[in-house]
C-alpha positions in Angstrom: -8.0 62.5 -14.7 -8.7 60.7 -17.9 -11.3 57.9 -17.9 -11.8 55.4 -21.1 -15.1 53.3 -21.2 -16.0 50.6 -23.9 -18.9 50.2 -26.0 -21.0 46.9 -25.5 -23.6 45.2 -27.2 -25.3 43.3 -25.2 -28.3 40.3 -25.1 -26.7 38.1 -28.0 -29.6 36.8 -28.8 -31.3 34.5 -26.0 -29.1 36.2 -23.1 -32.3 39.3 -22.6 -30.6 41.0 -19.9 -28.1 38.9 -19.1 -25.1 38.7 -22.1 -22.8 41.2 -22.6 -19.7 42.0 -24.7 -17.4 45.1 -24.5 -16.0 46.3 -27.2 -12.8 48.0 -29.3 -14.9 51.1 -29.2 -14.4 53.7 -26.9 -15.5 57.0 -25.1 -13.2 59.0 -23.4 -13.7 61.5 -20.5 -10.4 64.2 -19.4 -11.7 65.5 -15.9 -10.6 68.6 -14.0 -11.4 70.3 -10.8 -12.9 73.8 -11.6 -15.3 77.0 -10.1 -18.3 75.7 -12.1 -19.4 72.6 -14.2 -18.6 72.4 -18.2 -18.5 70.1 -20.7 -17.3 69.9 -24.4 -18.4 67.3 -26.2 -16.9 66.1 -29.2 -17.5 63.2 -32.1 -20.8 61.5 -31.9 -24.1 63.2 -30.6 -22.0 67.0 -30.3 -24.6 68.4 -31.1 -27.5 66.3 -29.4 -26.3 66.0 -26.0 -26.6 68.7 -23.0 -23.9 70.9 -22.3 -25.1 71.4 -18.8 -25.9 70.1 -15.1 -28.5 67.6 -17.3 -25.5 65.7 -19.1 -25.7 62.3 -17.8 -22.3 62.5 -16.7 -22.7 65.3 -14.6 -25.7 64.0 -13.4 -24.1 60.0 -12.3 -21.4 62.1 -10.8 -23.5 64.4 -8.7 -25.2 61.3 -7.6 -22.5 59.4 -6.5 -21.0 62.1 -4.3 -24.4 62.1 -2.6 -24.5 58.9 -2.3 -20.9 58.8 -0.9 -21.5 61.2 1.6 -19.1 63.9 -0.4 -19.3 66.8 -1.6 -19.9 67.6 -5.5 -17.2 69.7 -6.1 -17.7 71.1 -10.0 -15.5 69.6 -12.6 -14.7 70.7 -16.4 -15.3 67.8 -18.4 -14.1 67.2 -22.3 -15.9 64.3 -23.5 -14.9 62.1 -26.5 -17.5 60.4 -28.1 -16.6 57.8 -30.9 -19.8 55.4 -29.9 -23.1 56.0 -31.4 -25.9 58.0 -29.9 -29.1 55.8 -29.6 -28.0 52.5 -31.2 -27.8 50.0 -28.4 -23.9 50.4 -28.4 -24.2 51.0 -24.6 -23.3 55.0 -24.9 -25.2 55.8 -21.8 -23.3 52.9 -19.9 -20.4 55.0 -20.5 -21.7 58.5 -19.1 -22.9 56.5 -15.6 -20.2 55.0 -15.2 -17.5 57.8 -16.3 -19.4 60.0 -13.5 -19.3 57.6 -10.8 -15.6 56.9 -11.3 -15.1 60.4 -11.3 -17.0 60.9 -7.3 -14.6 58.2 -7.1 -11.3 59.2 -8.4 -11.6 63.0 -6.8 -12.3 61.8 -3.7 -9.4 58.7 -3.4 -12.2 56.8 -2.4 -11.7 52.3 -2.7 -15.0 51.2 -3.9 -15.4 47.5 -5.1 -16.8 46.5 -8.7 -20.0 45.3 -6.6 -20.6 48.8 -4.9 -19.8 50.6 -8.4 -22.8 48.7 -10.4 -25.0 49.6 -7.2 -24.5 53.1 -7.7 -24.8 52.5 -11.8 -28.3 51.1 -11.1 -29.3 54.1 -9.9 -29.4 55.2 -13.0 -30.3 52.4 -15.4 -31.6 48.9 -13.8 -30.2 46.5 -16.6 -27.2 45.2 -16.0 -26.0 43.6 -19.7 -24.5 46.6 -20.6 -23.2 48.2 -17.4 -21.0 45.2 -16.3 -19.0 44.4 -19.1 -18.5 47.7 -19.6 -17.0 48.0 -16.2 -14.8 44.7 -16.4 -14.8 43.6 -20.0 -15.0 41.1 -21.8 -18.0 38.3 -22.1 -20.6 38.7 -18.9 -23.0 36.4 -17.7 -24.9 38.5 -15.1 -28.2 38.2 -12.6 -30.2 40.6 -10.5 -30.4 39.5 -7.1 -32.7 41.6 -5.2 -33.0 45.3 -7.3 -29.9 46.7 -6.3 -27.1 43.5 -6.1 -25.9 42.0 -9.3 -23.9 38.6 -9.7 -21.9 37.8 -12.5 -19.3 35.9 -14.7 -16.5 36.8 -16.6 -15.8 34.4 -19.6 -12.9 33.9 -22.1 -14.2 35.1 -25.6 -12.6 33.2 -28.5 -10.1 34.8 -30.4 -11.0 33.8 -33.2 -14.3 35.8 -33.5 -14.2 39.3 -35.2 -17.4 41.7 -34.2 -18.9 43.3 -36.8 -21.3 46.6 -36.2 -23.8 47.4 -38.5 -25.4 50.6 -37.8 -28.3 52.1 -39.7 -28.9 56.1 -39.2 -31.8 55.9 -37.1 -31.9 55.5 -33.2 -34.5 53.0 -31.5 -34.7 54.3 -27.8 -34.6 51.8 -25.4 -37.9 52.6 -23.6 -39.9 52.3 -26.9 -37.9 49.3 -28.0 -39.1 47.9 -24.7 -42.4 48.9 -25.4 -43.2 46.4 -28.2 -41.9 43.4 -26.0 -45.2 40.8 -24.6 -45.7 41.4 -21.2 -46.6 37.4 -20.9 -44.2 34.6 -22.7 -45.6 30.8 -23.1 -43.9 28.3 -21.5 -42.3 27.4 -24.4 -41.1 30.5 -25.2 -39.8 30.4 -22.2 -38.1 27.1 -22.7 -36.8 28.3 -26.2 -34.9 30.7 -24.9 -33.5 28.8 -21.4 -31.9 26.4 -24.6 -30.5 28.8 -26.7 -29.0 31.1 -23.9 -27.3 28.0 -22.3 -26.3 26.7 -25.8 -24.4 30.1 -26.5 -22.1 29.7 -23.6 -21.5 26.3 -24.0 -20.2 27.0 -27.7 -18.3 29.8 -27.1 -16.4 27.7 -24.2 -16.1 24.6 -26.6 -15.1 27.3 -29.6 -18.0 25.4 -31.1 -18.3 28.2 -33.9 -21.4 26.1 -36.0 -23.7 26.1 -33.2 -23.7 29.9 -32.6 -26.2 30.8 -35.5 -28.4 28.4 -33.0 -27.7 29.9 -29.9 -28.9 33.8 -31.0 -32.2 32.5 -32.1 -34.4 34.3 -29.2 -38.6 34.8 -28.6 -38.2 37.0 -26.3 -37.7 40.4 -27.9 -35.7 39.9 -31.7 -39.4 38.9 -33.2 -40.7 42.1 -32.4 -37.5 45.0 -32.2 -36.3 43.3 -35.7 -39.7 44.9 -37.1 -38.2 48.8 -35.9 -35.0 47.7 -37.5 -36.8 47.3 -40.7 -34.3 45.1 -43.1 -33.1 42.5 -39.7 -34.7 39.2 -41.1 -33.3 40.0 -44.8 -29.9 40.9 -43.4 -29.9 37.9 -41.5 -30.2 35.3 -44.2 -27.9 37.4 -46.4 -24.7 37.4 -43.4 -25.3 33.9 -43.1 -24.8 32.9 -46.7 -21.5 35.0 -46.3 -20.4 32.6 -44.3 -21.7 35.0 -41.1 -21.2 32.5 -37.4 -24.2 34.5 -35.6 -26.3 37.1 -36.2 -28.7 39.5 -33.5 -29.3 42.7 -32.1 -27.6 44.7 -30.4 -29.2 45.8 -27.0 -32.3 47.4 -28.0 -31.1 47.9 -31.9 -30.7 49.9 -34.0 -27.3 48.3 -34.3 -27.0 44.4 -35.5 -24.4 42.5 -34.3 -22.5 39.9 -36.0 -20.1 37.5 -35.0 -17.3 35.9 -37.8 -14.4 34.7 -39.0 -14.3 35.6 -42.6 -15.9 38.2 -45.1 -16.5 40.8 -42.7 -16.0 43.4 -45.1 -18.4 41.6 -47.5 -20.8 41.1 -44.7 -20.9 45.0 -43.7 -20.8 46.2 -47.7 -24.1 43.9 -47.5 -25.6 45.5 -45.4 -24.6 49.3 -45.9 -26.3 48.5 -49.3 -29.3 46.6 -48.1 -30.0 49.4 -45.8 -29.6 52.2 -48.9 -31.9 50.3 -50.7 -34.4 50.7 -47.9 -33.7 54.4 -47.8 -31.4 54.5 -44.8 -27.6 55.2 -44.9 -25.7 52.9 -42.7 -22.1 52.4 -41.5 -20.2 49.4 -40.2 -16.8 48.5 -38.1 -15.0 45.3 -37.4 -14.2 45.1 -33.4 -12.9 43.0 -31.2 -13.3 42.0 -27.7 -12.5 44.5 -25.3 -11.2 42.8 -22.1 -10.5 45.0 -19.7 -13.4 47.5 -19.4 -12.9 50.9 -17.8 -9.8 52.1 -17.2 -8.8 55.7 -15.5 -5.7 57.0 -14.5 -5.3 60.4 -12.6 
């Protein structure tokens, strides 16, 4: 059983919680029946993750047969990772979902995309990485109650590349959320309602101009782009490149960047922005990912 799950970055600015965007990124999981759990892991965070029952794969798998009311037979796992560790890229999505497809798959069980995100929740409550992800594309997604989530699919222009920028240093996501107000202003509030709407109405309209608008966020960019250290300077910089948005990526330390042109100026930018600040950093040009998970037995 092979199972292939995109990256995503996710928020887009004003969309906290609510955007996200999979990716032409990937990890890959080869699953196998066996007499005891194992896992080799290769390609990004080897040698960081666990090798046993506390991998997060083996752990949303477990789960899931609980929760299914079957049993957790063990399985061998080789895990491929090409998406960073740590760098709001949405690796963890990957794991949680990888392991409930897998209680899934084993068990020839039909489970809808609505009962799959309940079980992901389990596991982490957010659901702007785990749904496009899962489907693909551009999301639009709601809590409804703590378990239930509602969403859109849209079409993402074409005509957008996704450039990665990621600096060598991870920003977990519960000290990222750490720094966020616990109270906005009204305002605030307001701001962002705008900005969030504005962002799908461009990307419908292919309304490229207004997108360096719609990313502008109160929320939580003012205070994560401080842990990201050189944000605000690479900001301006991507923008005079001719850069059509700019914004973190999930809970950083990855920025996002969506454009048409200089893409390979943009990230040579940055990589060099970041060096100057003492930090080596890498970048990719992506493109949408529109289907999400896929698994075949």
């Amino acid at each position: 059983m092979k199972i292939v799950v995109p990256a995503t970055t996710s928020n887009l600015g004003a969309g906290f919680d609510t955007f996200g965007l999979a990716l032409t990124l990937y990890n890959t999981f080869e699953v196998e029946e066996s007499d005891a759990f194992a896992i080799e892991i290769y390609g990004e965070g080897a040698d960081k993750l666990p090798t046993d029952i506390r991998n997060l794969f083996f752990q949303a798998y477990i789960r899931a047969c609980q929760e299914l009311g079957v049993e957790d037979k063990p399985i061998k796992v080789v895990q491929k990772n090409d998406i960073p560790l740590g760098r709001g890229l949405g690796s963890s999505a990957t794991a949680i979902l990888g392991g409930i497809i897998t209680a899934v798959g084993l068990n020839d069980l039909k489970l809808s995309e609505e009962e799959i995100l309940e079980l992901a929740f389990l596991f982490e409550s957010h659901p702007d990485n785990l749904v496009p992800a899962l489907v693909g594309g551009f999301t639009v997604s709601t809590m409804v109650g703590d378990k239930q989530v509602k969403f859109q699919k849209l079409d993402f222009p074409i005509e957008l590349k996704v450039l990665v920028l990621v600096p060598e240093f991870e920003i977990l996501t519960e000290e990222a959320r750490k720094v966020l107000p616990a109270m906005v202003s009204l305002k605030d509030a307001v701001f962002n309602i705008q900005r969030a709407s504005l962002m799908v109405a461009s990307l419908v309209n292919r309304d490229f101009e207004m997108l360096r608008y719609a990313v502008e966020d109160r929320l939580h960019q003012p205070f994560r782009g401080k842990l990201l250290h050189g944000f605000d300077l690479f900001k301006e910089e991507a923008y005079k490149l001719g850069a059509d948005a700019v914004f973190i990526s999930g809970s950083g330390s990855t920025i996002g960047v969506f454009a048409r042109e200089n893409l390979d100026q943009i990230g040579e930018m940055g990589i060099e922005l970041y060096k100057r600040l003492g930090y080596a950093a890498t970048y990719k040009v992506l493109e949408v990912d529109n289907e999400g998970l896929r698994w075949a037995k």
